[in-house]
C-alpha positions in Angstrom: 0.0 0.0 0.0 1.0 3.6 -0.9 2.1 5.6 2.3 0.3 8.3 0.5 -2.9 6.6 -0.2 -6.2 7.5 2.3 -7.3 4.9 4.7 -10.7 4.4 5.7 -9.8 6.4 8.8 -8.8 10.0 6.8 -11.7 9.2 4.4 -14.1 9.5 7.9 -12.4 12.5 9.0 -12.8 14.7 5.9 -16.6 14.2 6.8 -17.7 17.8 7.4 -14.5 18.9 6.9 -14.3 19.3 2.8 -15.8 17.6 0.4 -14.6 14.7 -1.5 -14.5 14.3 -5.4 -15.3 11.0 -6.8 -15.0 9.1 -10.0 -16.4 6.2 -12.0 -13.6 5.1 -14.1 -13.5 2.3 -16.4 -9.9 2.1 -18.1 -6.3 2.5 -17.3 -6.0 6.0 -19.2 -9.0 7.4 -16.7 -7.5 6.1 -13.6 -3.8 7.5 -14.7 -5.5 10.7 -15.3 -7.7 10.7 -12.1 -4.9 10.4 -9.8 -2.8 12.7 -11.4 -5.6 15.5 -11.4 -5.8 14.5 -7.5 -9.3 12.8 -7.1 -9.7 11.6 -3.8 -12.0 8.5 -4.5 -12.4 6.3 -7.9 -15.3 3.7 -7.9 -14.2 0.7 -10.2 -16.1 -2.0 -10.8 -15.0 -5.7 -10.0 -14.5 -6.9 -13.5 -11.7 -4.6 -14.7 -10.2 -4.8 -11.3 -6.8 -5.9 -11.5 -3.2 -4.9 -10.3 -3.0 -3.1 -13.2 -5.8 -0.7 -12.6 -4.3 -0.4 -8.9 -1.2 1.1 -10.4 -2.8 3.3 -12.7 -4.9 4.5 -9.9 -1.9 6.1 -7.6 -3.2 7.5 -4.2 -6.3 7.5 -5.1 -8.5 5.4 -2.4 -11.0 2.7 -4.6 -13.7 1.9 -4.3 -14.1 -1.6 -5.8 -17.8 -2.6 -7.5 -19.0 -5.8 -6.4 -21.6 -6.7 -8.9 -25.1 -7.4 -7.4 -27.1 -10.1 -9.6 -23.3 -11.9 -11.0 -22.7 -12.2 -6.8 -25.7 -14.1 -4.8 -24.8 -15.6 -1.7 -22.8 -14.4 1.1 -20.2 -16.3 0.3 -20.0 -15.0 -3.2 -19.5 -11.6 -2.1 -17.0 -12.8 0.9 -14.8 -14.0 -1.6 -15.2 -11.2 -4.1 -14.8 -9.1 -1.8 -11.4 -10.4 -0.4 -10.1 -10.9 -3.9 -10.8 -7.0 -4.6 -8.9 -6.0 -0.8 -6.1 -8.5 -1.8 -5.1 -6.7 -5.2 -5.2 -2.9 -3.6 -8.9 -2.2 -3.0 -9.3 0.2 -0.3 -13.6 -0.8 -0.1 -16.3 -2.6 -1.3 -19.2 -1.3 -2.9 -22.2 -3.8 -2.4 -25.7 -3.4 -2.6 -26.9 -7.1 -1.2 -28.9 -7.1 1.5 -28.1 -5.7 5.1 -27.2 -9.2 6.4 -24.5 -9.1 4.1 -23.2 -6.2 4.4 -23.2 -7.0 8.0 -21.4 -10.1 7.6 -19.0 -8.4 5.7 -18.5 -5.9 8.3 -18.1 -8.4 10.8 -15.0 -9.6 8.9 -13.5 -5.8 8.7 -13.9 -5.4 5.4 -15.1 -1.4 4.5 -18.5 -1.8 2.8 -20.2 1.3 0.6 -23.9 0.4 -0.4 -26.8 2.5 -1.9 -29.5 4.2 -0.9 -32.4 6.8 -3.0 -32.2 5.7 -6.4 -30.4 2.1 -6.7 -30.6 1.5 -9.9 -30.4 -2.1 -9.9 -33.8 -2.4 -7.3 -35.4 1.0 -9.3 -38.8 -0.9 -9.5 -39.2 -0.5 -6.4 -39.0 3.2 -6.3 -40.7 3.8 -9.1 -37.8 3.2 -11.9 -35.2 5.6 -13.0 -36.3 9.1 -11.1 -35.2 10.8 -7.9 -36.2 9.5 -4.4 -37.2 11.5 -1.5 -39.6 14.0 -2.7 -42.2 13.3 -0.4 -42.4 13.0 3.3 -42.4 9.6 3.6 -39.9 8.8 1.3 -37.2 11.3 2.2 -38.2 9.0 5.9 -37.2 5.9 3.8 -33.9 7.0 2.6 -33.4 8.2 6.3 -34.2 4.6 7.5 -32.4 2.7 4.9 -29.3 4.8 6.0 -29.9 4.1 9.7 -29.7 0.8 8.8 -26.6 0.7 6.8 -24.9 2.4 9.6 -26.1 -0.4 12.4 -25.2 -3.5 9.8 -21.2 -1.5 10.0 -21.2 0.4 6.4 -18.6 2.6 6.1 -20.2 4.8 3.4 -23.2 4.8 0.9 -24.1 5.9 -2.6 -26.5 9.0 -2.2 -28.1 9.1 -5.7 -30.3 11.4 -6.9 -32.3 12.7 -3.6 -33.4 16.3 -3.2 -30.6 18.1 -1.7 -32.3 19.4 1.1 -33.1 16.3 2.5 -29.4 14.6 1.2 -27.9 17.2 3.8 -29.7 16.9 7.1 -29.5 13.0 6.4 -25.6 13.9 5.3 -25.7 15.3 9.1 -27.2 12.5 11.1 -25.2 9.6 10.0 -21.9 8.9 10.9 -21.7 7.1 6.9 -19.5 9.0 4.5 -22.2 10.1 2.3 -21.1 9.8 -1.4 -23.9 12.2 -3.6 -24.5 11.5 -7.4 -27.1 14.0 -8.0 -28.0 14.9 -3.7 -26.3 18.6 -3.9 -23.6 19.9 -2.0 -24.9 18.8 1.4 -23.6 15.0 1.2 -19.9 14.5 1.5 -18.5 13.8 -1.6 -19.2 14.8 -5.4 -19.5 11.4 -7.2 -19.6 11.7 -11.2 -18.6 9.1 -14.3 -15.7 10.0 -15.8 -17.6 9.6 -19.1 -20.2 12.0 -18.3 -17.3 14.4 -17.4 -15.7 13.5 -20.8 -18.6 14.5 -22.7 -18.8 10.8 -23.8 -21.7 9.1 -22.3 -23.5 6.4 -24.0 -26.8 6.9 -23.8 -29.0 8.9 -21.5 -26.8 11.5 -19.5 -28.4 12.3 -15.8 -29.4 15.6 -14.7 -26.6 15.9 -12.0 -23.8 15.0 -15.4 -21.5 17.9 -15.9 -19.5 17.9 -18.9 -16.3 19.4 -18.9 -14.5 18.2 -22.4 -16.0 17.1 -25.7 -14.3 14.0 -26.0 -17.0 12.3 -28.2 -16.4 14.9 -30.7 -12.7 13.7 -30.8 -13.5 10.2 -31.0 -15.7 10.8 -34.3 -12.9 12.3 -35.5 -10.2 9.9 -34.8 -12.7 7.2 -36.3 -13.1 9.6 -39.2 -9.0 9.5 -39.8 -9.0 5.9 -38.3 -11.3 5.3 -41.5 -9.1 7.2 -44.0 -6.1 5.2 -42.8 -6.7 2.1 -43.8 -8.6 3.0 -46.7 -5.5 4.5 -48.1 -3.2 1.3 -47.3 -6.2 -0.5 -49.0 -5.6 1.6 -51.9 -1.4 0.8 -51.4 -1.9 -2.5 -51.4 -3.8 -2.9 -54.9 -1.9 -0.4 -56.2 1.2 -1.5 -55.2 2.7 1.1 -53.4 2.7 -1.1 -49.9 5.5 -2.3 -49.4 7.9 0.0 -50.3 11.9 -1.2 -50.3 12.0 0.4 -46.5 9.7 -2.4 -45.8 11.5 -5.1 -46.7 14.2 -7.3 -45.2 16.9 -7.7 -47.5 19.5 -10.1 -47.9 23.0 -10.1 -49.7 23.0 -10.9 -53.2 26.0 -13.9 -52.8 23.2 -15.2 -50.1 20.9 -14.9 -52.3 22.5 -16.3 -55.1 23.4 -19.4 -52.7 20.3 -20.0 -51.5 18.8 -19.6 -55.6 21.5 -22.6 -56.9 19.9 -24.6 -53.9 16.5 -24.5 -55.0 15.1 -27.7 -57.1 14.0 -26.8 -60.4 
């Protein structure tokens, strides 16, 4: 482990003290460039999580994405989750129930979880839209995060929940409070580094801020991508590929040789 790299414990003690920014990052180039530009937190899900990715991702503390739906049992996610600590992982995200996050707990490992919109239980909020709005369910979140603080969560996923009601909940938990779309009140400022990029695929949330226009880039390296290899198409009917600098030659006494050895 870096010397450099948070722990759980400065992660819990920047609560109310600053707030944290947070990526989702998906390849090597993104996590190179997240912990040069000094992010504090990078979410990374399970399957590209390798020692690789740890490098690339410098001091930054991860987040590692257990996948809810590929995992099941308790066991599943035990495992998982002591693969993702054993190659650099500084927490778990895990949205199983709260018997297994207390289980993991109970075996020290940091757990994040979810809470307002989760996008993989959504039907049961009323699909892809913010949680919170009303009484009753702003009481819901509330609960839920009780919860997650008595099973032993470390943190949890604040996602798209009026921001009002994200910062007196922010206030009465001792959870790090990571906010997608829950205003300034929760303790960190989570994003996807896609949405920041300007390339999302798809729909882009209301929360998304785009700071470069990456996608336009990409369409245009496809565009010259395209006109590359069209033109060495066109070289090698014409003949123009290869050219002598291509080539490997050999001496012509070698040659010569090697021509008299030939059967005829």
């Amino acid at each position: 482990m870096s010397h450099t790299r948070k722990t759980v414990a400065d992660i819990r003690a920047l609560k109310g003290v600053r707030q944290i920014s947070m990526l989702y990052v998906e390849t090597l180039d993104e996590a190179r460039a997240a912990a040069a530009a000094g992010i504090d937190m990078l979410s990374i899900i399970d399957p590209v999580w390798t020692p690789e990715m740890r490098e690339a991702a410098g001091d930054c503390f991860v987040q590692v994405g257990l996948l809810y739906g590929e995992l099941c049992t308790y066991e599943d996610y035990l495992r998982a989750a002591h693969r993702a600590i054993r190659i650099g992982g500084d927490c778990v995200y895990c949205a199983a129930s709260l018997d297994t996050i207390r289980k993991l707990a109970a075996e020290g490992i940091p757990v994040v979880s979810h809470v307002g919109l989760i996008p993989s239980k959504a039907t049961w909020t009323g699909g892809f839209k913010a949680v919170g709005k009303t009484a009753d369910s702003a009481m819901s979140v509330f609960e839920h995060v009780k919860a997650l603080e008595a099973a032993g969560a470390f943190g949890a996923e604040l996602e798209v929940v009026p921001d009002r009601v994200a910062a007196e909940i922010s206030k009465r938990t001792s959870l790090v409070m990571l906010g997608m779309g829950a205003g300034p009140g929760a303790d960190a400022q989570y994003l996807f580094a896609e949405d920041v990029l300007g390339c999302t695929r798809g729909h882009r949330p209301r929360h998304a801020k785009v700071y470069r226009d990456f996608q336009a880039e990409y369409d245009r390296l496809q565009a010259e991508r395209i006109a590359a290899f069209s033109e060495f198409n066109a070289d090698v009917a014409s003949g123009a590929y290869p050219e002598q600098g291509h080539v490997v030659p050999i001496a012509d006494h070698e040659f010569e040789a090697f021509m008299r050895r030939l059967p005829d």
